[in-house]
C-alpha positions in Angstrom: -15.3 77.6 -72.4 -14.2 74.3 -71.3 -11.4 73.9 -68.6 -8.3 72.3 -69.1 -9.1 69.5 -67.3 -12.5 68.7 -68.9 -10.4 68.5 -72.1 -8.0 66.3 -70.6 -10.6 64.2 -69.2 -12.7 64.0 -72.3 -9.0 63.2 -74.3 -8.7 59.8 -72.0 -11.9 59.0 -72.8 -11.4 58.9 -76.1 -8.0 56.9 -76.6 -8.0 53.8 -77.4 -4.2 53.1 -76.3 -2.9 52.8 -79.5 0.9 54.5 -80.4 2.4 55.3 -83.5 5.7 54.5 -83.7 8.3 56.2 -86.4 11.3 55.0 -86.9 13.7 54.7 -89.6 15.4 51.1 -90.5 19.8 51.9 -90.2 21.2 51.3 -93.5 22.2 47.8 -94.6 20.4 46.5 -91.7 18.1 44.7 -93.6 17.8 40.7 -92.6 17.2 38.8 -89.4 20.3 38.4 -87.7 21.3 35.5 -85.7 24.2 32.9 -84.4 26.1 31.7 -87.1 25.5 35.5 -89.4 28.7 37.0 -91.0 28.8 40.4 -92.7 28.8 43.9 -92.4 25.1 44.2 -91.2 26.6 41.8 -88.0 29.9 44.4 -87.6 26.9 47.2 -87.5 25.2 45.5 -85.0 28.3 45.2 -82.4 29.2 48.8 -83.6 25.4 49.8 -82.1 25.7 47.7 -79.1 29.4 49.1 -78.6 27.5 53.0 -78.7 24.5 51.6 -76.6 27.1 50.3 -73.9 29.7 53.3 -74.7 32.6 50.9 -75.2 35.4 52.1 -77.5 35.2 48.6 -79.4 32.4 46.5 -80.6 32.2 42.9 -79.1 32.4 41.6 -82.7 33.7 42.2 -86.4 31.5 40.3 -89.5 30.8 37.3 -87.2 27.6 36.8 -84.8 29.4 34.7 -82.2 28.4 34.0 -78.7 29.1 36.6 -77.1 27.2 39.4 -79.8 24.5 36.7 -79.1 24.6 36.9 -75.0 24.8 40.7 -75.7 21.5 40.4 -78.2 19.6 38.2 -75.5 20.6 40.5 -72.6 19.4 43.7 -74.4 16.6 41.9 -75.5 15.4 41.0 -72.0 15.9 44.3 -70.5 13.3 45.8 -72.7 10.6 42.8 -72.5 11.6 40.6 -75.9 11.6 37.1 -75.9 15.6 37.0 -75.4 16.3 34.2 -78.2 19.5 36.4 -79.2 18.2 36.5 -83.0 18.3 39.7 -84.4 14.7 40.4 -85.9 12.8 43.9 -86.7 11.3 44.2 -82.6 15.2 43.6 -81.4 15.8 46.4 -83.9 13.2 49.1 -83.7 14.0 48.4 -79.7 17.5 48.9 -80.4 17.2 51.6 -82.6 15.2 53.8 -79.9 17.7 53.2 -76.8 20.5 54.0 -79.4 18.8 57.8 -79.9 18.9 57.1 -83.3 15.2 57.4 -84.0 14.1 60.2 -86.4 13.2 63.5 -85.3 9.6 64.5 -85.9 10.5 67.3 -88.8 11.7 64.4 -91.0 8.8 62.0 -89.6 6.3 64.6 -91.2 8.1 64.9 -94.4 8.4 61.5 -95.0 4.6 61.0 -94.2 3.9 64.2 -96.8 6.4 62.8 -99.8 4.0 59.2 -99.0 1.0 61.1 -99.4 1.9 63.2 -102.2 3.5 59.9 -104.1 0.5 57.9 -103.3 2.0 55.4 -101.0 0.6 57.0 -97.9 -2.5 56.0 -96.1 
């Protein structure tokens, strides 16, 4: 019988570093966001930032003005993006992590199973 640590040790060995993230994409957050935007996918994004910061009102409505973009760039540099204050899927996926709004791993597996079982899953 192998000890605990021989496991452990023989684990490390084998990894190779990589992660598998899961996440799930907030409705109608579906395009690249940036300076200049205007819609209810930009009044989403100040609603996020506005829970993130846990402020009773966003910094924006439907426009991506200077200041969403300062708050974009700032939130983007704390977690090691290039801060360009565009909006892209890495901002997101970030954003969507520090927000708790990631999926649980129940729904994670039954997503991957209804992929499988449909014939879109790896």
């Amino acid at each position: 019988r192998r000890s605990a640590w021989s496991e452990r040790a023989r684990s490390a060995a084998a990894w190779t570093g990589a992660v598998w993230q899961i996440w799930q994409r907030p409705a109608g957050m579906d395009r690249i966001l940036q300076r200049g935007d205007a819609g209810a996918d930009v009044a989403a994004l100040a609603r996020l930032f506005a829970r993130l910061d846990g402020m009773s009102a966003p910094l924006a409505g439907e426009q991506y003005d200077a200041r969403l973009e300062a708050r974009v760039q700032l939130f983007q540099e704390s977690v090691g993006l290039a801060a360009d204050g565009v909006f892209g899927e890495r901002t997101l996926r970030a954003l969507v992590l520090a927000a708790g709004m990631d999926i649980d791993l129940d729904a994670a597996r039954a997503r991957f199973a209804a992929q499988i079982t449909d014939g879109d899953g790896a």
